[in-house]
N, C-alpha and C positions, 0 to 999 in steps of 0.2 A: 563719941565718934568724931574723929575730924574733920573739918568742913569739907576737904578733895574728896573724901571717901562717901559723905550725903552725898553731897552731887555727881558722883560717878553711878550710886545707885538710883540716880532718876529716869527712870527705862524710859519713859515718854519723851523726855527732853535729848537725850543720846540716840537713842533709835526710831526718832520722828512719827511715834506712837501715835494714832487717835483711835475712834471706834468704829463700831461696826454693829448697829441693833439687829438683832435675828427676828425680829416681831414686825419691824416697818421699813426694814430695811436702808434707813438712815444713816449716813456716815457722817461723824465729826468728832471736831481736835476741841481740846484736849480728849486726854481720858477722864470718866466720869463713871460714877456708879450705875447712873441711871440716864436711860436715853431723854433726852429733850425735846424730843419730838412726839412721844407716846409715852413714857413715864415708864417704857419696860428694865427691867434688870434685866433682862437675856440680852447680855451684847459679850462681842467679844472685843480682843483686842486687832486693829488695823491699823496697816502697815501705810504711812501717807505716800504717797508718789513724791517722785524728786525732781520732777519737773513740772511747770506749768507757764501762767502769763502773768503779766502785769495788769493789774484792774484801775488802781490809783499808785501815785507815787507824791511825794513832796521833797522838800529837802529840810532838811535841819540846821538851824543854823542858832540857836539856842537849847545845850543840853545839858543835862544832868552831870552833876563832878564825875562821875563814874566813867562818860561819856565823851568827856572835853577833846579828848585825844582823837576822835574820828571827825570831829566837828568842822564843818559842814559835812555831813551826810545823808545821803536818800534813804528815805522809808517806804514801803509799799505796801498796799494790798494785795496780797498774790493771790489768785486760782489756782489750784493745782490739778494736773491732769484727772485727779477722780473726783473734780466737782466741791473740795475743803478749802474755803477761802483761811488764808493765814498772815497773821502781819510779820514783816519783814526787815532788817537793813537791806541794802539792796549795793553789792559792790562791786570792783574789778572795772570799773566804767565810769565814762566822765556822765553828768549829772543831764549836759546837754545832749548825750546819746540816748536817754531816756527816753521813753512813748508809752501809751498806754497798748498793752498786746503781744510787747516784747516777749517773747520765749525767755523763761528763765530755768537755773538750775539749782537745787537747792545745795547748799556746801557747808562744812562744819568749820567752825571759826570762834575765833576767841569773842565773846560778847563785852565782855567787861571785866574789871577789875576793881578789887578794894587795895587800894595801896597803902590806909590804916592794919591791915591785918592780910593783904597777902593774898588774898585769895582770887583766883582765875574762874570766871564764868564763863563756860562753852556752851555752844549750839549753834543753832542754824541760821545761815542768811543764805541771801541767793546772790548769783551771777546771770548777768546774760550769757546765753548758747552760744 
């Protein structure tokens, strides 16, 4: 299989997947076989919210080769509106407009790249509202 076609069928990572216990009713990302809160198999799959806040942020200013190209940039802890904290790039904004609380939105974006072999990683970062 070639690498675009794995990662186009990563449902979790393209349709910002997490779960959803039937048993304790606990929500959280990723997906997983088994809830972590009660150990039940009865979960389904849930759909994350696309908005939330900012919890924590930092800035980066030493990254990864993969990485070098955004460098310096923010990371965060986000909330998201149904209570799934999730770590984040955080972009479209200067570094000093940043706060903790800020309303964000969640957006699909290029994460990185192998320029050895070509290949494009997508997902999710956020913007401010």
């Amino acid at each position: 299989m070639e690498p675009p076609k794995i990662w186009r069928e990563k449902r979790e990572r393209y349709l910002a997947l997490g779960m959803k216990c039937l048993d304790c009713n606990k929500t959280s990302f990723p997906l997983a076989k088994y809830c972590s809160e009660c150990d039940s198999g009865n979960i389904i799959e849930h759909k994350l919210a696309d908005t939330g806040r900012i919890v924590f942020f930092t800035q980066v200013t030493l990254a990864a080769e993969e990485m070098m190209s955004y460098s310096p940039y923010a990371l965060g802890i986000i909330e998201l509106d149904d209570g799934i904290r999730v770590t984040g790039q955080i972009v479209d904004c200067k570094y000093e407009d940043l706060h903790e609380d800020l309303k964000v939105r969640m957006v699909f974006r290029v994460l990185s790249s192998d320029n050895n072999e070509g290949l494009i990683r997508y997902g999710f970062k956020f913007k401010p509202v």
